[in-house]
N, C-alpha and C positions, 0 to 999 in steps of 0.2 A: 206667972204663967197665964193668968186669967186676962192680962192687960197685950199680952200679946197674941193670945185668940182673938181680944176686941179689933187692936187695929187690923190683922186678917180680915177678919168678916165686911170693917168698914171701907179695905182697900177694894176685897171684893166688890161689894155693893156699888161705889166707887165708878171701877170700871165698867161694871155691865148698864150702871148709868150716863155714864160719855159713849159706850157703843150705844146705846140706845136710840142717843139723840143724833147722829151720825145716820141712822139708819131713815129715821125722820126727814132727813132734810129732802126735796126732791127738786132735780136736776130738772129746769124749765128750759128747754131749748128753743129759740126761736123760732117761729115758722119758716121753713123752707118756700120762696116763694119761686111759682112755676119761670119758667123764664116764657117770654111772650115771643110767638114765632116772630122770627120777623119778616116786617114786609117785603117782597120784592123791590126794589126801586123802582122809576120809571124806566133809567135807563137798560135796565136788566130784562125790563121786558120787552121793552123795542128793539130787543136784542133777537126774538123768539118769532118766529111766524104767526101768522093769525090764526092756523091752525095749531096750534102748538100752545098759544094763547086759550084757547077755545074748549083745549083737551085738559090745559090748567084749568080753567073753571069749572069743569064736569068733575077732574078729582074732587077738588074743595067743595062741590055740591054751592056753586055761585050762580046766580040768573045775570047772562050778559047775550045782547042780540048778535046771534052770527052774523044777521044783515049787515050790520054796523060796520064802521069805519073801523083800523085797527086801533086808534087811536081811541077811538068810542070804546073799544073793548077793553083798552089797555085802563082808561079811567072806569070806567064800570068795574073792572078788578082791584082795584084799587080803592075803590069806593068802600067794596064791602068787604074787605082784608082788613 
């Protein structure tokens, strides 16, 4: 009777020792990496008036000369995208 208390107690023990180390292990997930906007092309943007151009760089908070050619503004956008 005494021998099969023991193995009891040591099944026991047993078990709450594989839950244990279960509990242990910790799930490393890789970083999620941001996805990078992407840039407009050029031809996407020569697609847009120079106005329209001009009102994109005020969103994005970009320094491009209104003076400028469209083409000046479309590489000035481009530059700092």
């Amino acid at each position: 009777m005494e021998i099969i208390g023991i193995i009891v107690v040591v099944l026991v023990v047993a078990y709450f020792v594989s839950n244990n180390k279960k509990d242990k292990k910790v799930k490393v997930q890789a970083p999620v990496a941001k996805p990078q906007p992407k840039k407009p092309s050029v031809a996407e943007l020569k697609k847009l008036t120079k106005n329209q151009l001009i009102e994109l760089a005020e969103k994005k908070n970009l320094k491009v000369k209104k003076s400028g050619a469209k083409a000046a503004v479309i590489s000035e956008i481009r530059d700092q995208l």
